[in-house]
mmCIF file of the N, C-alpha and C atoms, coordinates in Angstrom:
data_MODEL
# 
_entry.id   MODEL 
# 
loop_
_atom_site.group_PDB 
_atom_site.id 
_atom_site.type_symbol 
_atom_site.label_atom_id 
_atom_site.label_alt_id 
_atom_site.label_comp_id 
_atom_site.label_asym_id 
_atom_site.label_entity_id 
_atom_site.label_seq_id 
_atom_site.pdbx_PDB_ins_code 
_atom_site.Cartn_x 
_atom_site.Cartn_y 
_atom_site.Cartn_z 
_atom_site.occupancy 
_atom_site.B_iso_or_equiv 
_atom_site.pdbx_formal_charge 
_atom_site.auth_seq_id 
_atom_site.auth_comp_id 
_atom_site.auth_asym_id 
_atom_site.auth_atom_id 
_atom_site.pdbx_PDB_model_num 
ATOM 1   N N  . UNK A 1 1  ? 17.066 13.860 -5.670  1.00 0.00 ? 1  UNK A N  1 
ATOM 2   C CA . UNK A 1 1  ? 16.529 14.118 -6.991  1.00 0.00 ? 1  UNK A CA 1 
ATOM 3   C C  . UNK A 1 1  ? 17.562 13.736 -8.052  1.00 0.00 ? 1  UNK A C  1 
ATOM 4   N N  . UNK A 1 2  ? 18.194 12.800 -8.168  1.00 0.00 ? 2  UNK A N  1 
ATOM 5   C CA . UNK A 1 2  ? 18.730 12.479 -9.140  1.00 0.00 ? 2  UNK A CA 1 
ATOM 6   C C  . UNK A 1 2  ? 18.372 12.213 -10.543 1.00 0.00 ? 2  UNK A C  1 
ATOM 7   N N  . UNK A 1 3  ? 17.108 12.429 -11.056 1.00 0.00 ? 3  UNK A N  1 
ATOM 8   C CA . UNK A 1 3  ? 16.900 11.988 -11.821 1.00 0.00 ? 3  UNK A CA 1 
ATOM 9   C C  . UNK A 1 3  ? 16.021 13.584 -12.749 1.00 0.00 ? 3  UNK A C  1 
ATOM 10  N N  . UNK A 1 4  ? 16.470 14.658 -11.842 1.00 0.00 ? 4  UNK A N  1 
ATOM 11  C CA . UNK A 1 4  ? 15.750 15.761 -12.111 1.00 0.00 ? 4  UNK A CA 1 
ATOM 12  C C  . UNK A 1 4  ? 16.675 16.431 -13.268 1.00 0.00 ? 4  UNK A C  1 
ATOM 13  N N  . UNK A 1 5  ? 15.620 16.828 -14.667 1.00 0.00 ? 5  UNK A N  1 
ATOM 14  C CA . UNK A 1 5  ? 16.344 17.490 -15.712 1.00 0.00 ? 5  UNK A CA 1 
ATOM 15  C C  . UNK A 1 5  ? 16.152 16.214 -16.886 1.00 0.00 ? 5  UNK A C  1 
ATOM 16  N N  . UNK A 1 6  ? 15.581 14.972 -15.872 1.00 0.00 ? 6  UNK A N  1 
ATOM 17  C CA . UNK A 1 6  ? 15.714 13.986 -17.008 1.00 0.00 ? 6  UNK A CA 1 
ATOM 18  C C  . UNK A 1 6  ? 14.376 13.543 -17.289 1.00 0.00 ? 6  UNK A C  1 
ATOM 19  N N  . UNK A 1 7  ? 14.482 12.820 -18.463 1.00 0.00 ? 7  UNK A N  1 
ATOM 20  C CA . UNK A 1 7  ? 12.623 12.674 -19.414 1.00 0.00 ? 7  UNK A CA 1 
ATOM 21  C C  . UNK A 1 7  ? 12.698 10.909 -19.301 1.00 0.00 ? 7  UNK A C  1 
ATOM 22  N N  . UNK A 1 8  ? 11.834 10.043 -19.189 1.00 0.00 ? 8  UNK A N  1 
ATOM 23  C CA . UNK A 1 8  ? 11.672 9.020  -18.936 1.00 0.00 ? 8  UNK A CA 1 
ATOM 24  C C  . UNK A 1 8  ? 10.440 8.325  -19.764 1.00 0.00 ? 8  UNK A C  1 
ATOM 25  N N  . UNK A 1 9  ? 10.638 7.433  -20.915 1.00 0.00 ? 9  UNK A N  1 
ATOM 26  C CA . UNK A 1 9  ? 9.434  7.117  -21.596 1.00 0.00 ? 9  UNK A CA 1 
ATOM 27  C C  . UNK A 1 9  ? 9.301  5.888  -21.096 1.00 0.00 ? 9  UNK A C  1 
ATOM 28  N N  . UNK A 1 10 ? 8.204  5.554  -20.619 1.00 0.00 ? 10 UNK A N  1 
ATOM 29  C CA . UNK A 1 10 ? 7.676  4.016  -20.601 1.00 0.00 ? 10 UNK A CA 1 
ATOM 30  C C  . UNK A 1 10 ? 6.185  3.464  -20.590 1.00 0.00 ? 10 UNK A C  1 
ATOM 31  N N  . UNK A 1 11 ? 6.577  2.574  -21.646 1.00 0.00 ? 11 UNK A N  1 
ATOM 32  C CA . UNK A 1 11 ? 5.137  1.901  -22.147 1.00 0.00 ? 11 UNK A CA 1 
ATOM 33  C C  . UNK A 1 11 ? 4.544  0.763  -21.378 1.00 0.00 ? 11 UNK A C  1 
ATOM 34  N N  . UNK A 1 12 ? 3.689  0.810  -21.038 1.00 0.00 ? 12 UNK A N  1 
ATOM 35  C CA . UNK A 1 12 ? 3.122  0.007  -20.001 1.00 0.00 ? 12 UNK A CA 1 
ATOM 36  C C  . UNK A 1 12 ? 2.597  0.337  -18.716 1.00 0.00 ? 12 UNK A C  1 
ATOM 37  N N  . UNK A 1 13 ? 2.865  1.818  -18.690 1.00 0.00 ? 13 UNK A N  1 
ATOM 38  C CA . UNK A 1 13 ? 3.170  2.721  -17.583 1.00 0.00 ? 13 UNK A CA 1 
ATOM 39  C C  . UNK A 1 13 ? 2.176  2.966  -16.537 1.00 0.00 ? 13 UNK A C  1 
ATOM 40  N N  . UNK A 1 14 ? 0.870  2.436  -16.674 1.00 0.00 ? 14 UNK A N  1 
ATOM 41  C CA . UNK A 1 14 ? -0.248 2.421  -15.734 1.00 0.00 ? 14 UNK A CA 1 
ATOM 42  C C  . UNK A 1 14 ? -0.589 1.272  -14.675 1.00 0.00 ? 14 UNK A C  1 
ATOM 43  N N  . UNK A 1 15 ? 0.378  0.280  -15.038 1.00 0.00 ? 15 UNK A N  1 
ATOM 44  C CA . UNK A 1 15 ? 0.034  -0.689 -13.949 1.00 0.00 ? 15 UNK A CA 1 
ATOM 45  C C  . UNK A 1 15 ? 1.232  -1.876 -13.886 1.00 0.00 ? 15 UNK A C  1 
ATOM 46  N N  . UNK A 1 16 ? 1.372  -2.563 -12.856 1.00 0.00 ? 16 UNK A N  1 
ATOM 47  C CA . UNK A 1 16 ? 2.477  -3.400 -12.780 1.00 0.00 ? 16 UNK A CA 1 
ATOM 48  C C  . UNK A 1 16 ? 3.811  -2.914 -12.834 1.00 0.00 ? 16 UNK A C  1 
ATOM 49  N N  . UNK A 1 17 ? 4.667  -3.233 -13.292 1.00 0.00 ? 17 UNK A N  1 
ATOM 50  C CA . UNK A 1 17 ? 6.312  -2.571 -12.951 1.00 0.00 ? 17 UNK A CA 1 
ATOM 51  C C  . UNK A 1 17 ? 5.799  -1.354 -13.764 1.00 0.00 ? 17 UNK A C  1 
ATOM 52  N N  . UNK A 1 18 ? 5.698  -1.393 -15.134 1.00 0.00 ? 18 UNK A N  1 
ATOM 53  C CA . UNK A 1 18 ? 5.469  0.128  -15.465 1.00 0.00 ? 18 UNK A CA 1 
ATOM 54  C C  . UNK A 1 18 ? 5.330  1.002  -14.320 1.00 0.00 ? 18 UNK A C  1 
ATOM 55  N N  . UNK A 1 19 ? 4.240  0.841  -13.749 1.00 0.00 ? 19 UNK A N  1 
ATOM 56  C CA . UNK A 1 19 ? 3.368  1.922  -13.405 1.00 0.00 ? 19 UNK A CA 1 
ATOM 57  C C  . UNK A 1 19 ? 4.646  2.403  -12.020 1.00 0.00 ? 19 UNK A C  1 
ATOM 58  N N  . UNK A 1 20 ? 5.265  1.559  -11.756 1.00 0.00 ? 20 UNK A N  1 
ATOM 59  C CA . UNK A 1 20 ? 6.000  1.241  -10.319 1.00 0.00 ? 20 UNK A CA 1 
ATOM 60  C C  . UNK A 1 20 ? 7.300  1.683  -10.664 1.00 0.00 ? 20 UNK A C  1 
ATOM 61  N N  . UNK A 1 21 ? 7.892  1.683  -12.195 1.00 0.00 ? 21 UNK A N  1 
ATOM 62  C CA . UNK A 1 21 ? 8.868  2.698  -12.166 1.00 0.00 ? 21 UNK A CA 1 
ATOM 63  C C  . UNK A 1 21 ? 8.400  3.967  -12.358 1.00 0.00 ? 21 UNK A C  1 
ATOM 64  N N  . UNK A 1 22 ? 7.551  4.506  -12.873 1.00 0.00 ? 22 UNK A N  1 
ATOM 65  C CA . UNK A 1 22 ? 6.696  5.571  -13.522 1.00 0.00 ? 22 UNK A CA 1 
ATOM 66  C C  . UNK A 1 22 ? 7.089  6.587  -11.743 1.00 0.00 ? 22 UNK A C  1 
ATOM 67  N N  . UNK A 1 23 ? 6.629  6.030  -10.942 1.00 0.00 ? 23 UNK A N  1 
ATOM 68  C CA . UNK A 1 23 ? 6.157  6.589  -9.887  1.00 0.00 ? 23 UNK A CA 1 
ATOM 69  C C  . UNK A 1 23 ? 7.320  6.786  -9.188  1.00 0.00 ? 23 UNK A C  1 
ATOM 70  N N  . UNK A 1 24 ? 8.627  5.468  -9.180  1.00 0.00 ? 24 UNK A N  1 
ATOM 71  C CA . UNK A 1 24 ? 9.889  5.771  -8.950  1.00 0.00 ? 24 UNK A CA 1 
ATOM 72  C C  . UNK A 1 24 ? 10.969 6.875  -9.223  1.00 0.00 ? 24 UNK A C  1 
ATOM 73  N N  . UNK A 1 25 ? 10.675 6.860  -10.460 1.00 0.00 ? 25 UNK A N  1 
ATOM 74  C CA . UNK A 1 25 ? 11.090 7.849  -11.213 1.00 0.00 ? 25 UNK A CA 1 
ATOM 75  C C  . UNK A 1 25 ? 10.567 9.464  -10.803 1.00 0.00 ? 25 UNK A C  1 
ATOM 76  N N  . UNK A 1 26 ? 9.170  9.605  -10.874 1.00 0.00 ? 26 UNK A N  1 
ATOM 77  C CA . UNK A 1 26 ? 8.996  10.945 -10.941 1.00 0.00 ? 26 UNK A CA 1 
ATOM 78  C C  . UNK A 1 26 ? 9.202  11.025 -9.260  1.00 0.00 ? 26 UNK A C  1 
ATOM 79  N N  . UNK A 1 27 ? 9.322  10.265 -7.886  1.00 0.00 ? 27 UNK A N  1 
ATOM 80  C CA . UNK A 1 27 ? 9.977  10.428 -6.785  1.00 0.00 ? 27 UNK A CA 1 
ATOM 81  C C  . UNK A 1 27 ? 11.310 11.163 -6.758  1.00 0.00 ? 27 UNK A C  1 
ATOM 82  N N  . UNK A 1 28 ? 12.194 10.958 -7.904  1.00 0.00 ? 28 UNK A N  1 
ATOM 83  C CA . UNK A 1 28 ? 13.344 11.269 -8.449  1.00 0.00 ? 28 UNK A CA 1 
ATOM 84  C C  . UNK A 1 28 ? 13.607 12.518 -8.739  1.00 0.00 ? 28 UNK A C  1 
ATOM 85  N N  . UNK A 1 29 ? 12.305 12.700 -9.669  1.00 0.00 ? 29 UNK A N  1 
ATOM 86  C CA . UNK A 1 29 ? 11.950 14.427 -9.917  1.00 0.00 ? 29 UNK A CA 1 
ATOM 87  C C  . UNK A 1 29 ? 12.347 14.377 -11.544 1.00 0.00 ? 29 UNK A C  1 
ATOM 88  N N  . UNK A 1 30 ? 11.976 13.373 -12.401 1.00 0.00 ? 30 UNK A N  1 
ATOM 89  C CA . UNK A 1 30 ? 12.079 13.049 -13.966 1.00 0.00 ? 30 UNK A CA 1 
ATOM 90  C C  . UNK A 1 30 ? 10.934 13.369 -13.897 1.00 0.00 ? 30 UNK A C  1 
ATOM 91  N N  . UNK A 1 31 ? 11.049 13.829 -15.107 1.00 0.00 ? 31 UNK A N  1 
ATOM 92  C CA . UNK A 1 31 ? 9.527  13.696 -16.125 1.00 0.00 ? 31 UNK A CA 1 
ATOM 93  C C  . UNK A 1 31 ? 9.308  12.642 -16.742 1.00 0.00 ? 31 UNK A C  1 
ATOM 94  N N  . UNK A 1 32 ? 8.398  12.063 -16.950 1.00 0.00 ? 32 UNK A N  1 
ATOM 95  C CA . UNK A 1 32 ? 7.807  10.964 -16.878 1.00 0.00 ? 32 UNK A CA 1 
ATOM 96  C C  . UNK A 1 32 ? 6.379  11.190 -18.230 1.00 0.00 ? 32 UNK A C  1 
ATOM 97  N N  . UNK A 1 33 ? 6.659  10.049 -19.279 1.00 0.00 ? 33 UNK A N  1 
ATOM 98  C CA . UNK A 1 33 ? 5.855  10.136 -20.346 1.00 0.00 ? 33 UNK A CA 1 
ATOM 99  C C  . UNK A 1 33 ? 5.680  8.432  -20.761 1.00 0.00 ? 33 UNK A C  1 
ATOM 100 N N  . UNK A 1 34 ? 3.717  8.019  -20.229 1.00 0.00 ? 34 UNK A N  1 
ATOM 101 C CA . UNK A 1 34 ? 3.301  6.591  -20.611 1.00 0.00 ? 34 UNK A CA 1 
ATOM 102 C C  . UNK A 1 34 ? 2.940  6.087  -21.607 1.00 0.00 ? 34 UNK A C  1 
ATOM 103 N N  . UNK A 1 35 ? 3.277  5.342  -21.925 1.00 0.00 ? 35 UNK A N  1 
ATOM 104 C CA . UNK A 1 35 ? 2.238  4.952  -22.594 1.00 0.00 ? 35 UNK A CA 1 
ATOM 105 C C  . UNK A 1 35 ? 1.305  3.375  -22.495 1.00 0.00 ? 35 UNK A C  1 
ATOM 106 N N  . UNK A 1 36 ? 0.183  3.643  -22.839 1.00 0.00 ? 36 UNK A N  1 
ATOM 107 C CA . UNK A 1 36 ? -0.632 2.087  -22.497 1.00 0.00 ? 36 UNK A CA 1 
ATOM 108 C C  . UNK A 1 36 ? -2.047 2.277  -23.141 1.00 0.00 ? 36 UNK A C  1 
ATOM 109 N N  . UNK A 1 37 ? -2.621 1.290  -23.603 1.00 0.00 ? 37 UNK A N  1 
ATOM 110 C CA . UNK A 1 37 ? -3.862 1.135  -24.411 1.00 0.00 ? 37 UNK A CA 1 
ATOM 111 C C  . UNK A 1 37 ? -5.285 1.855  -23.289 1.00 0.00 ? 37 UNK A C  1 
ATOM 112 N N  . UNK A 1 38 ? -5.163 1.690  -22.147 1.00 0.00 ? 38 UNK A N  1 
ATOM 113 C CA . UNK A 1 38 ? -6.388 1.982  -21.780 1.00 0.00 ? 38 UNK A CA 1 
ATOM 114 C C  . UNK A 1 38 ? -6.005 3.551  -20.919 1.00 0.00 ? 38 UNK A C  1 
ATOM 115 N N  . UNK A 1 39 ? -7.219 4.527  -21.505 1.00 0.00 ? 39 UNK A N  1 
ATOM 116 C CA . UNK A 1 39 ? -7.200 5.803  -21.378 1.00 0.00 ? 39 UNK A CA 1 
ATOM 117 C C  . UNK A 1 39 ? -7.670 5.898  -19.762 1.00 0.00 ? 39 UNK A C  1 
ATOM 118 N N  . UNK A 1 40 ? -8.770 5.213  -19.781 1.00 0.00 ? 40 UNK A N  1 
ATOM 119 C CA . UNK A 1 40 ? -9.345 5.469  -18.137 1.00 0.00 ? 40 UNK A CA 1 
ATOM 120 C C  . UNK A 1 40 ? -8.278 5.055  -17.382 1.00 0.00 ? 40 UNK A C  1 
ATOM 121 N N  . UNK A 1 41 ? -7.554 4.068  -17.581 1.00 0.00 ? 41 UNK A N  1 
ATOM 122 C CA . UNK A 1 41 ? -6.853 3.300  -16.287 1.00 0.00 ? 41 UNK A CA 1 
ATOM 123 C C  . UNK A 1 41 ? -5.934 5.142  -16.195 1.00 0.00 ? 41 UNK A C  1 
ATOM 124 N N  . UNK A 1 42 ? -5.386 5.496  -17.341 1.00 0.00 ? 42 UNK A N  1 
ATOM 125 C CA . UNK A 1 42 ? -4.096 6.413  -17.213 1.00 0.00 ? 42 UNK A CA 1 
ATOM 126 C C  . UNK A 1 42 ? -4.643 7.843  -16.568 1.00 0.00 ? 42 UNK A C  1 
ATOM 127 N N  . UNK A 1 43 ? -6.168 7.806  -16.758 1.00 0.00 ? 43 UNK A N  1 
ATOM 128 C CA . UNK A 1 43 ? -6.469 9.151  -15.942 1.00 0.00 ? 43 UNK A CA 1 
ATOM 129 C C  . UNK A 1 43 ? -6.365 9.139  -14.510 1.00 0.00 ? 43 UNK A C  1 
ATOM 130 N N  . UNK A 1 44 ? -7.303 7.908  -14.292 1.00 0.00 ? 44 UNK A N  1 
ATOM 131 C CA . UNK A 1 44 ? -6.983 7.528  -12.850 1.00 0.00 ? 44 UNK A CA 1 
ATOM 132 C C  . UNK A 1 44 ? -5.486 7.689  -12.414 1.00 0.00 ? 44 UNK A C  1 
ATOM 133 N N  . UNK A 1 45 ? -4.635 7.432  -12.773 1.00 0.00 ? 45 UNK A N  1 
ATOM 134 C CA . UNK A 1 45 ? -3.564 6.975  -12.508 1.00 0.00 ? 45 UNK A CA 1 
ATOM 135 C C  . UNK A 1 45 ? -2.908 8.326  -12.063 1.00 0.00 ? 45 UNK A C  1 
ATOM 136 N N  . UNK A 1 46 ? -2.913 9.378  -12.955 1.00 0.00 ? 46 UNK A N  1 
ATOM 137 C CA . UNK A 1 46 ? -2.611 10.660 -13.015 1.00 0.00 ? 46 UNK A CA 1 
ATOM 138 C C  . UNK A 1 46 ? -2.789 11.855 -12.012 1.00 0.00 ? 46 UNK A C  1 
ATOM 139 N N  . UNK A 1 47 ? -4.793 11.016 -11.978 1.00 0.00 ? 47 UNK A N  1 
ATOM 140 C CA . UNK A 1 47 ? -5.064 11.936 -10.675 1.00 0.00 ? 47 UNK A CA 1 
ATOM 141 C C  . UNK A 1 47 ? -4.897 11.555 -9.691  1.00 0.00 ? 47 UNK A C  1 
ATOM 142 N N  . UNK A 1 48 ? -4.488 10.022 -9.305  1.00 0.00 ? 48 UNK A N  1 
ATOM 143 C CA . UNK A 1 48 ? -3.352 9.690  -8.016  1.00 0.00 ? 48 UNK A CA 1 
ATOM 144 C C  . UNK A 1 48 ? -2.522 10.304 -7.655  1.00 0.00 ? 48 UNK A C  1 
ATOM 145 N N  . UNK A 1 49 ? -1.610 10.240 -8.922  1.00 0.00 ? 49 UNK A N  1 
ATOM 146 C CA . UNK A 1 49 ? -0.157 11.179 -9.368  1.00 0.00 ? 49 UNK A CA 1 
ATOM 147 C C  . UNK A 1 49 ? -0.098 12.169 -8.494  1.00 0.00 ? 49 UNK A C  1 
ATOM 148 N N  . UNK A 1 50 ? -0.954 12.792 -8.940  1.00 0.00 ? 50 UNK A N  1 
ATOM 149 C CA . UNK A 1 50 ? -1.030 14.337 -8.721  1.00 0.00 ? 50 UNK A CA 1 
ATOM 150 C C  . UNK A 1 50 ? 0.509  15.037 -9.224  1.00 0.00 ? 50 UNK A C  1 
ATOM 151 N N  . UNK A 1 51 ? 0.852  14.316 -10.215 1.00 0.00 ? 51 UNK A N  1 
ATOM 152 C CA . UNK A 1 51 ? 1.974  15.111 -10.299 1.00 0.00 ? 51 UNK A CA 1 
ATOM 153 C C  . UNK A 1 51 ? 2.355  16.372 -11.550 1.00 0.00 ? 51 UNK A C  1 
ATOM 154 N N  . UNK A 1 52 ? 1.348  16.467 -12.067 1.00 0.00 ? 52 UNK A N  1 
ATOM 155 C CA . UNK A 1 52 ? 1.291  17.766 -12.720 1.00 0.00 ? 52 UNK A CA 1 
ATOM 156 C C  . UNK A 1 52 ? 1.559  17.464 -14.407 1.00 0.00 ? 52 UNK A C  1 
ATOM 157 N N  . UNK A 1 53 ? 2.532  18.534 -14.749 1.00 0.00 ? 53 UNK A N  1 
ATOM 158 C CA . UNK A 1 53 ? 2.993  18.194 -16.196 1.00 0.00 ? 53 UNK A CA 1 
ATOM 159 C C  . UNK A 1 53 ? 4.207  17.740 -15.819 1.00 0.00 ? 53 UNK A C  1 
ATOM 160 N N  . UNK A 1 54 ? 4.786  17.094 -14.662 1.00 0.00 ? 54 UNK A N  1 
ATOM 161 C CA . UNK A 1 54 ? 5.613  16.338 -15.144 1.00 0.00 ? 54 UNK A CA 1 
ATOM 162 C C  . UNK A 1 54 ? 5.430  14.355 -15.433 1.00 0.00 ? 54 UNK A C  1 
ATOM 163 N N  . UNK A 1 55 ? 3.777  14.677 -15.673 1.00 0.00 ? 55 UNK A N  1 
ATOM 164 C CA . UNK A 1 55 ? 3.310  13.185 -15.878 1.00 0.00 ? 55 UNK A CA 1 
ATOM 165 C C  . UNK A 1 55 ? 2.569  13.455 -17.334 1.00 0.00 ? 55 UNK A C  1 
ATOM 166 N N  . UNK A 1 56 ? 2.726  12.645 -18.198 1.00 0.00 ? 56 UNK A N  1 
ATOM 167 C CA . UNK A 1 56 ? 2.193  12.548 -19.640 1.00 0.00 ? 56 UNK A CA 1 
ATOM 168 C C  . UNK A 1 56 ? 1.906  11.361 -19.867 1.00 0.00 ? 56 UNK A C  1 
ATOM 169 N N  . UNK A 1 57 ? 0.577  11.206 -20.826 1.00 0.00 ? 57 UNK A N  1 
ATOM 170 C CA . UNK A 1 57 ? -0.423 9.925  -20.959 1.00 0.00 ? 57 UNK A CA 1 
ATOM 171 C C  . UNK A 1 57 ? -0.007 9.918  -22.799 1.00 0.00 ? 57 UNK A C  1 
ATOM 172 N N  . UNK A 1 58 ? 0.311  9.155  -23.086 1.00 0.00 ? 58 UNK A N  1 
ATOM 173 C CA . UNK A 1 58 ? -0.136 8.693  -24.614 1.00 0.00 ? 58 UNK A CA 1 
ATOM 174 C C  . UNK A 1 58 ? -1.015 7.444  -24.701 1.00 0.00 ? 58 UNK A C  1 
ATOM 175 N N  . UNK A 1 59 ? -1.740 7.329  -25.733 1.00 0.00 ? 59 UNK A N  1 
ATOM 176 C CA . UNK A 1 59 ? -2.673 5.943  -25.860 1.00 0.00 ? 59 UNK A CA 1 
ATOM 177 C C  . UNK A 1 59 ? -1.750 5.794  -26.849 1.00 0.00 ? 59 UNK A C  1 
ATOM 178 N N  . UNK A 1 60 ? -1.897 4.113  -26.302 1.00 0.00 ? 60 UNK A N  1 
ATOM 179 C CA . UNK A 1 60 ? -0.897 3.690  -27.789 1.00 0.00 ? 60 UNK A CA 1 
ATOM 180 C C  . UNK A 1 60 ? -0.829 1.594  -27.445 1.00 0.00 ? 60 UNK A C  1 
ATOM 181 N N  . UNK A 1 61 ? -0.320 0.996  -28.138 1.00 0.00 ? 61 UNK A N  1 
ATOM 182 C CA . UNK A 1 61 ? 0.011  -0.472 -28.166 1.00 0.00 ? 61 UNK A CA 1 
ATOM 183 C C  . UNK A 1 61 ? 1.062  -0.812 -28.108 1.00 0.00 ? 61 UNK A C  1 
ATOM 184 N N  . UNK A 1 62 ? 2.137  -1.072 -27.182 1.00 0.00 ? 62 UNK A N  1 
ATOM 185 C CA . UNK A 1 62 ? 3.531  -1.161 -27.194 1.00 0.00 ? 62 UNK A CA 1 
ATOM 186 C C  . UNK A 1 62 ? 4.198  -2.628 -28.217 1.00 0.00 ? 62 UNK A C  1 
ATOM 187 N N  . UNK A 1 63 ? 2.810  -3.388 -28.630 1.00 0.00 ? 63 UNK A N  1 
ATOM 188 C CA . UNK A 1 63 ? 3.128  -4.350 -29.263 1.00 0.00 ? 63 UNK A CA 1 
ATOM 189 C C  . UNK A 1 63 ? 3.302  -4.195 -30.952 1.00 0.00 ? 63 UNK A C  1 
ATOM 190 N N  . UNK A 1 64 ? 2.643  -2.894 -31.037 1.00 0.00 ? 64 UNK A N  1 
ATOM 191 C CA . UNK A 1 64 ? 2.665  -1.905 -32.710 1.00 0.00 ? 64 UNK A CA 1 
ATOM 192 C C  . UNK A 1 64 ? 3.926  -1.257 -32.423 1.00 0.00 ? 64 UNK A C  1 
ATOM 193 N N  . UNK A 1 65 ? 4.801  -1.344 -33.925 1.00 0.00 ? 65 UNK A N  1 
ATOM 194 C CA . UNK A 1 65 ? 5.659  -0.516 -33.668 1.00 0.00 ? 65 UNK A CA 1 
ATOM 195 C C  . UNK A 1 65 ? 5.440  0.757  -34.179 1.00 0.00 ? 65 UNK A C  1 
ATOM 196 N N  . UNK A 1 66 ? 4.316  1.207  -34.778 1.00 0.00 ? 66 UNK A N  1 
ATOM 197 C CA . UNK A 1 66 ? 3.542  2.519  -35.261 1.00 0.00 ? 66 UNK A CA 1 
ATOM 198 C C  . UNK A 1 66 ? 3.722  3.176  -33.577 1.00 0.00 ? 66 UNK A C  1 
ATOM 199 N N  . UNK A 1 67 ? 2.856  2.658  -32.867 1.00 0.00 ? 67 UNK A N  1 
ATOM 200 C CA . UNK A 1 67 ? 2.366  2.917  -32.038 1.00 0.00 ? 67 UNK A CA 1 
ATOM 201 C C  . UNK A 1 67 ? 3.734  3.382  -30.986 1.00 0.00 ? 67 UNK A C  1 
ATOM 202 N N  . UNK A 1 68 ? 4.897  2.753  -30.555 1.00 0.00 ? 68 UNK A N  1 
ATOM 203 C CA . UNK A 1 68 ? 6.023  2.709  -29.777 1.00 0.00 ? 68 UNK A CA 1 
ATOM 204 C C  . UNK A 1 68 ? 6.593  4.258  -30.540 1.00 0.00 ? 68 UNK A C  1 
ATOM 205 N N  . UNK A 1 69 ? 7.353  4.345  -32.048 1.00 0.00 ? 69 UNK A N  1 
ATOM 206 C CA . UNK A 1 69 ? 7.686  5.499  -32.529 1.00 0.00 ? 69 UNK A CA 1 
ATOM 207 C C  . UNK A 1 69 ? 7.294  6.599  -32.716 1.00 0.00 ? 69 UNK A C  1 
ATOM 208 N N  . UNK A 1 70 ? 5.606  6.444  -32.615 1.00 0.00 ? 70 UNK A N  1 
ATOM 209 C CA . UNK A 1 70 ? 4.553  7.576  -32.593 1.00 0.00 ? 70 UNK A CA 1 
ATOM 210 C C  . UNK A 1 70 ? 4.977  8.353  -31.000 1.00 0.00 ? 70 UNK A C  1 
ATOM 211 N N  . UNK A 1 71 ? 4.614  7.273  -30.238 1.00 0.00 ? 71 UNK A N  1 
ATOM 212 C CA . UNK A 1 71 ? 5.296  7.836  -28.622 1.00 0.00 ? 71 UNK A CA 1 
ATOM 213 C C  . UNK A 1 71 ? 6.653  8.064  -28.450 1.00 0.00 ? 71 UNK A C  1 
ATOM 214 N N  . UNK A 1 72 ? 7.584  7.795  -28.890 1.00 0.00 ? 72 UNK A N  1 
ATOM 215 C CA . UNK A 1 72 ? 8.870  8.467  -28.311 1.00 0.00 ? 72 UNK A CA 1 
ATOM 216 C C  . UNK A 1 72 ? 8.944  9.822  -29.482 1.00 0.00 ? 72 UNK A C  1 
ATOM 217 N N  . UNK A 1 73 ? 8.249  9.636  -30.298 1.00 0.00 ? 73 UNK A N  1 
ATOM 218 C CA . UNK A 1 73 ? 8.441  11.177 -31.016 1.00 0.00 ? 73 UNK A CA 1 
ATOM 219 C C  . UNK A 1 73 ? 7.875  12.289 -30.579 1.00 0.00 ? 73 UNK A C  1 
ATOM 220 N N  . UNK A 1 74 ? 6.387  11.603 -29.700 1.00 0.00 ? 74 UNK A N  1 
ATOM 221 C CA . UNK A 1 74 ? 6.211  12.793 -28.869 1.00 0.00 ? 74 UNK A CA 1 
ATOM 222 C C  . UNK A 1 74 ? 6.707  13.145 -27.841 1.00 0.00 ? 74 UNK A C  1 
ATOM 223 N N  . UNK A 1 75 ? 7.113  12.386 -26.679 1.00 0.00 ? 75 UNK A N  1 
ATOM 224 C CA . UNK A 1 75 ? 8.068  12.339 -26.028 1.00 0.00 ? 75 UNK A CA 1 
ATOM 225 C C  . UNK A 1 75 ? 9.090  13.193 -26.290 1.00 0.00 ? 75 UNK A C  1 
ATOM 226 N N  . UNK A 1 76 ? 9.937  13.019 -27.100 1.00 0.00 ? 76 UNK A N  1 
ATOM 227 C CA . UNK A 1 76 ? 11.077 13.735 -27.682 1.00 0.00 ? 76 UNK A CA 1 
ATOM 228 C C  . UNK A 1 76 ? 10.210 15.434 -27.700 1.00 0.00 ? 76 UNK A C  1 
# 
């Protein structure tokens, strides 16, 4: 668990490397907070997870920077 005590934001987080550190990470025992435009893909994703509240969904556009600062503020 090296990675336990620690918070992890990443955008893109439902599929492709995102999703593949997302899952690395919370193996680790981080908390883990996504973000990515499509809501269904991230539910699915979650209830794969099964990993509780230490998995968090934001909708958002990582290509907006509204959207990127909106998420690490919640994050934070």
């Amino acid at each position: 668990m090296q990675l336990k005590n620690k918070i992890a934001a990443i955008t893109g987080g439902t599929a492709g490397i995102g999703r593949g550190i997302a899952e690395a990470f919370l193996r680790e025992g981080a908390r883990v907070a996504i973000m990515a435009r499509n809501t269904e893909k991230a539910k699915h994703m979650i209830n794969e997870l099964d990993a509780g509240s230490r998995l968090v969904f934001f909708e958002g556009d990582a290509t907006q920077q509204e959207s990127v600062e909106g998420f690490i503020d919640k994050t934070v």
